[in-house]
Each structure stands twice: as C-alpha cells, then as structure tokens.
N, C-alpha and C positions, 0 to 999 in steps of 0.2 A: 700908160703905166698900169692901169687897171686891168687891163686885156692880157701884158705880159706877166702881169702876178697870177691872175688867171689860168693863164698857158702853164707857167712852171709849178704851179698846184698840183694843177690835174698830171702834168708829167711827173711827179712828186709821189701822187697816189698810185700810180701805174706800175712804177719801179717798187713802191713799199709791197707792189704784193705778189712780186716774180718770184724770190723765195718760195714764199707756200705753192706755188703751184711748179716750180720746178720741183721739188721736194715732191710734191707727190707724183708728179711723172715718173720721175728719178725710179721710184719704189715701187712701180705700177708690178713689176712679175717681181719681186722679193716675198720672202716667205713669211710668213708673221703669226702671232698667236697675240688671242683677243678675252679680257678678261672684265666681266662686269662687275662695277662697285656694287650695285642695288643700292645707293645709299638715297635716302628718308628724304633730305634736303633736294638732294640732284642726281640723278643718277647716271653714270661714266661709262665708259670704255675704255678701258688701259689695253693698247695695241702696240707689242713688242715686236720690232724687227727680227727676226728670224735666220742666226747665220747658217751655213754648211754643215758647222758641226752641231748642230744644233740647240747652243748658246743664244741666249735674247738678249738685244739690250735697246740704248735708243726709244725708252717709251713716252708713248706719249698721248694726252687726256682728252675723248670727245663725248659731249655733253649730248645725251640721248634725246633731253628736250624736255623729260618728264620726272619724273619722280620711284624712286624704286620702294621696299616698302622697310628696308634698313634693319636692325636685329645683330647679331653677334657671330653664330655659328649657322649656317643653312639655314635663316628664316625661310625662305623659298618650301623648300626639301620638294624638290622638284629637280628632274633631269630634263634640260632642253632649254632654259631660260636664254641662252644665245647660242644661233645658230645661222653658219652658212651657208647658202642656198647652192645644191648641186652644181651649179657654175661657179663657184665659188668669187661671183660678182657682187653680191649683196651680202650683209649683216641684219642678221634678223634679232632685236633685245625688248624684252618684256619689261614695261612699265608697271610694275606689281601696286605703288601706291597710288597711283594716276591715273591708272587703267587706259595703258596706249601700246602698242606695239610701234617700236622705230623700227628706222631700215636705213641703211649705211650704205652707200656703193664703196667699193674697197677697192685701193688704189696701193696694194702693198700694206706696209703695216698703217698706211694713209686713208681717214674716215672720211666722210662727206653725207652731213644726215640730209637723207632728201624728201623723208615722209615720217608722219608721224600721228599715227589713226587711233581711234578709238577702240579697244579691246572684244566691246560686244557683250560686254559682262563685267564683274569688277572680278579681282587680285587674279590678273592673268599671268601664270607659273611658267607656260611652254609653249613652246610655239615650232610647228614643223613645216617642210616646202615640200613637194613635188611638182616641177613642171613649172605651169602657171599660178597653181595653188598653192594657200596657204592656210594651217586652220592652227588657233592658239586654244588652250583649256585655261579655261578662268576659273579658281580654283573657290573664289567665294560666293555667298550668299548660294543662289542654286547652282549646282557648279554644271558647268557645258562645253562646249565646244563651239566653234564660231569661226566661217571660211570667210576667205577672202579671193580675191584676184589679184597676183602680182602681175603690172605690168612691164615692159623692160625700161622707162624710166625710174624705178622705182616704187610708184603710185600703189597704194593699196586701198581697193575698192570691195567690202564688204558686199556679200553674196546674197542677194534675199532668200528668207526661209532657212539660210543657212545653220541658225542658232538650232542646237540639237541638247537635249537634258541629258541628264547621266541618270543612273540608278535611281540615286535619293540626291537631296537637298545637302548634303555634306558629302560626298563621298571619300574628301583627300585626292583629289586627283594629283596623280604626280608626272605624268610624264603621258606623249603624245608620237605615233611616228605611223609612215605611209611604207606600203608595202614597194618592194623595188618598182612592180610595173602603176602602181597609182591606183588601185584595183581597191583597197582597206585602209580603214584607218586605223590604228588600234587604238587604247586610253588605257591607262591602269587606274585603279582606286584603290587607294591604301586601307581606306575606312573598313570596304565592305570586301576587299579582296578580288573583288571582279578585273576582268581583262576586256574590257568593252571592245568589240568590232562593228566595224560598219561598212558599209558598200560605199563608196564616192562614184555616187552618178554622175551622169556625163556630163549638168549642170553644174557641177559642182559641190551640188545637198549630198546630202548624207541618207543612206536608207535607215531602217527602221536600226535600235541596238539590238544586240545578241550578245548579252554577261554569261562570260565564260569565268569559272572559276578555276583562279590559280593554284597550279600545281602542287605551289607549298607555301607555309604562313610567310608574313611580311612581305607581301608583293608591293614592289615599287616603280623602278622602271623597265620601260621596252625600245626596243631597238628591234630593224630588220638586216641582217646578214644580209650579203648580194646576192644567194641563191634561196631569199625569200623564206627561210629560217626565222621566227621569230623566238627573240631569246630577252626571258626575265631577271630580275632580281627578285631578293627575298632576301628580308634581314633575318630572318629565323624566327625560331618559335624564343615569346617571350623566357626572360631567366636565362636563354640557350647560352655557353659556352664559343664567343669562335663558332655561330650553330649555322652563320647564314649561308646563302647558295646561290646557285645559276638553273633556271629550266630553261628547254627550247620546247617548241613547237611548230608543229605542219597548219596553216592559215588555211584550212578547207573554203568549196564556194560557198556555203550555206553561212559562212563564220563563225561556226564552232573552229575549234581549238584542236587538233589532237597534241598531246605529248609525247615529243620524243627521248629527251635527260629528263629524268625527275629531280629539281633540289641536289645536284651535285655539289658537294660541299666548296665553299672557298677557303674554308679555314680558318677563316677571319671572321669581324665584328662588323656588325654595321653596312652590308655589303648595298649599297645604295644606285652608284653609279659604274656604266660600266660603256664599252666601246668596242668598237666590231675593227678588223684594221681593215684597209680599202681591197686588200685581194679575198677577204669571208675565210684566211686561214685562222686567225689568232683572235682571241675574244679578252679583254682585261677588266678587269673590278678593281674600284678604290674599297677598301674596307675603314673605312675612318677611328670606327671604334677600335682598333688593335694595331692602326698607322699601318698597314701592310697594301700589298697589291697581289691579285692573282689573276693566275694566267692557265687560259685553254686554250685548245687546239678545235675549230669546228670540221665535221667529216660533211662530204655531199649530200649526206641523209639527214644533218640538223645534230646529229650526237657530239655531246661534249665530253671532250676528255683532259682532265688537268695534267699541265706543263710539269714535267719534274719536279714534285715538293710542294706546285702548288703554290706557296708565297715566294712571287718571283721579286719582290722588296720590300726592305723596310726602310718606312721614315723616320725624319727623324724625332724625337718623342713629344708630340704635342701640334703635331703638323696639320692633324685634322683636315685631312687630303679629301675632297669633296668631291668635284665634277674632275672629266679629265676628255684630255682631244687628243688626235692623233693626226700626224700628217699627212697630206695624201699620198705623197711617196710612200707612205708605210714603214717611214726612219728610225723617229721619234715619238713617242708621247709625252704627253704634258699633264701633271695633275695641278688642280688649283689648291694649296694649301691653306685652308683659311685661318685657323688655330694662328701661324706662325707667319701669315702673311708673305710669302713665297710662292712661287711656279715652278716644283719640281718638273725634273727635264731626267727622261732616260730613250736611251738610244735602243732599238729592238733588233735583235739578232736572228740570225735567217731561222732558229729554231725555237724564236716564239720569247727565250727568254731575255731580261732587260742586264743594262750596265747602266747604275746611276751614273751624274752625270752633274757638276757645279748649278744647283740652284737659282732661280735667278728671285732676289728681293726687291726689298724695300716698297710693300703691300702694308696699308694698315693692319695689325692682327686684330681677329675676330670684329671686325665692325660688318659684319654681314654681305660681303664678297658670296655671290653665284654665277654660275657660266661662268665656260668657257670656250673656245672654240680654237683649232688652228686650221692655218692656210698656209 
C-alpha cells in the first residue's frame, strides 16, 4: 500500500509540472517585451507576450533573486539596467539594492533565472554583452566597471583585475555599451561629463581610461549604431527650455572621441533614454520631462538629422516615459511609462515616423519601475 501511494505521488508531482514547462516550450520563438520592477523588497520581471500587431498581454512575474534599490520615478537614472544579450538567449537585470547581476534564459516571454553573481562593486545601474562578455557599472561608493565571462549555460564568472575606476569617486555613471566589433567600451558620467573609453583586451581587462568630454551639458547615455557610430544624450543645459539633444561620434584607436552632430536639439525635456533600430537607420529618445519622443534619421557618416517635426509623439500627460526597447524586426517600440504605470507601444513606419498604438497597463505607477527590454 505504501509503495503504491508512493508511485501515485511522485506520478502526481510529474503531471503537476507539465504545464510550466509546456508553456514555456510553447512560447520558446514568441515575441515578448520584458519590464523590471527594481523593487526594495524583491525585485521582478514583468514579461509580456508579444503579438503580430504589436499588442502585449498575458504577463507574467519572475523573481530576480535579489533586491533592486526601489524609489518612485527613475531611482536608477541609468540606461541599460536590463538587457538582452545579442542572441537574444539570455536576460541580463541589475540588482541595484543587493548588488548582483541575474541572468534569465528566455524561453519566449517565459523566464528561467539560472545565475545570480555578485556585482563587483555596490549600486550596479547597467550592464552590457558583447560575445562572451560581459561588464556592469556600479554606480556607488567608488564607481567602476567590472567584467565577467558569460558562459552558454548561463554561468557568470567574474574576470580577474577586471575591476576598472572611473574618473572620481562619484562620478553618476549612467549608462555602459561595446563597440559593434568588441574593440571599446564606453561609460558616460553624468557628474563630471566625461565619455570614458577603453580598449577590451583580449583578456577581457580593460586598458588604461581616456575621458573624453561630451559634446554638450547633461551627458547621459550611450549607445553604439551598427556601423560603429556612437551616439549621446544630453538633458541640456540647466534652466534650458525643451533645451536637450542628441551627439554622435567617430570611436577613433587611440579613444578619443571625434564629433560628428553637435547637440542636435530633440525639442524636448529631459531627453535621457534613447535607441538605435536594428538596421542603424532611425535613432529615438524618450524626453520624459515634456512626455514627448523624437525621432532621427542616422547617415553612413554618424550625422544626425531629425525626422519631420522632430517630436514624433506625445504621451499621454503624466506618463513619465523612461527607458524604451525596440524590436528586432525594427516594427515596434516600447517605452516604459513609469509616472502612469504602462508600456506605451507604437508601430514604426518605413519613414522613421511612429502611429501610437493601445497601451498595454496595469504597472504600479511611480514605485520605481527601470528597464526595459524587447524580444
């Protein structure tokens, strides 16, 4: 009798868990867009299914393992706190209160956390992939930078010597990103304005830095275009009106900087976050502070030139539209509205400019929602 209660147990437990893993079979090539709480207590991923027409729904909650560092509107103020890894196999999310970097294998809009490291520094903002690597900016005490080796179970194996300083001891690091071929790293610092570059040797380290100063006040984040274009933000000069911008630049060897756009205006407030589409034609910014988005066009030479008007949408008032992701199709965009607790959704047109597009809710507002990511 004991043997067959036994038997029908463990047949019992077997069946209870074909679901969850049909379910993520099921979803394994489904599109999805991935949204982190950063919350204090626990900190999530909210991973929405992702249909055709580029409507979310079906979401649902995985627990990072750690702690994020919680706040109201962009405690982060960082661009990159989650991010997909060029294969678009893994989830990369910052544990800002815990100081850990997770990693997700992604199975459609279906999570599976299979690592879970320690940052290399405390309040780690960003975290970028190329290849095998991986290097996060820890945005407190002395702020740095710190690689890793992903390997393809997911395992993240911290690089020795790899911990590299910044400027100074403060600097606001906001954002982190590798050149297309794996060649630079760059870092922006809010504090001191600088555009840190460095060599990624063949190790992994990092060569010496080379602080480049940004083109124009309120340097934020960086992004690399597919033909090795690197392109800033800037909130503007303080007091400014709608004052902030977009620079690019040429990544010379030596890692200075040249400028090719100087501070082309967005037109907008607050211009913080912004995205490159997967072909390096169209470039977009959230401007949080005026609820708007704007749109450019990038030439083969790095030159940015704004879309018709300029503000290619307005939210709606109080949206506090943050980070934003784009699909690799290069369909849709997604901004993260944190103000109002939503995931605006607009469809992109063969000529750069947007058609909003039904909302998708039901987001805590302002409890301190960062990243975002689509797939």
């Amino acid at each position: 009798m004991i043997r067959i209660t036994r038997t029908l147990l463990i047949l019992a437990l077997a069946f209870a868990s074909l679901p969850v893993l049909s379910h993520a079979q099921y979803d394994r090539h489904s599109g999805a867009v991935f949204v982190m709480t950063n919350g204090a207590a626990r900190n999530e991923i909210i991973a929405y299914k992702r249909h055709a027409d580029g409507s979310l729904t079906d979401a649902h909650w995985f627990s990072t393992g750690g702690r994020g560092s919680g706040g109201t509107i962009d405690p982060l103020a960082s661009q990159g706190a989650l991010t997909l890894t060029d294969d678009r196999s893994f989830l990369l999310a910052v544990n800002a209160g815990s100081g850990e970097i997770s990693v997700f294998r992604v199975f459609g809009h279906w999570l599976e956390l299979v690592n879970k490291t320690p940052c290399g520094g405390s309040d780690p903002v960003a975290v970028a992939q190329h290849g095998g690597l991986v290097y996060v900016v820890n945005a407190g005490s002395a702020s740095n930078v710190t690689g890793f080796r992903l390997h393809p179970g997911g395992d993240l194996d911290q690089i020795p010597n790899s911990t590299t300083f910044l400027t100074t001891g403060n600097t606001g690091a906001a954002s982190l990103a590798f050149s297309p071929d794996g060649q630079t790293l760059l870092v922006t610092e809010k504090v001191t304005g600088n555009i840190d570059a460095f060599h990624v040797n063949s190790d992994g380290t990092l060569g010496p830095i080379v602080a480049n100063p940004s083109a124009g006040p309120g340097l934020f984040g960086v992004l690399f275009a597919p033909n090795g274009t690197a392109i800033t933000t800037e909130t503007g000069p303080a007091g400014g009106h709608d004052a902030s911008a977009l620079s690019s630049y040429t990544v010379n060897s030596n890692g200075t900087l040249s400028v090719v756009s100087t501070s082309v205006p967005t037109l907008g407030a607050a211009t913080c976050w912004h995205v490159v589409t997967p072909d390096g034609h169209f470039v977009y910014t959230t401007n949080p502070g005026s609820g708007t988005m704007s749109g450019f066009s990038l030439a083969s030479n790095g030159a940015l030139t704004p879309i018709a008007g300029t503000i290619v949408a307005t939210l709606p008032a109080g949206s506090a539209n943050l980070d934003l992701a784009v699909t690799p199709d290069g369909k849709f965009l997604y901004t993260l509205n944190s103000g109002t607790g939503s995931v605006g959704i607009f469809a992109i047109n063969s000529d750069g400019t947007l058609n909003p597009l039904p909302e998708a809710g039901g987001l805590k507002a302002a409890s301190g929602f960062n990243g975002i990511a689509a797939n």
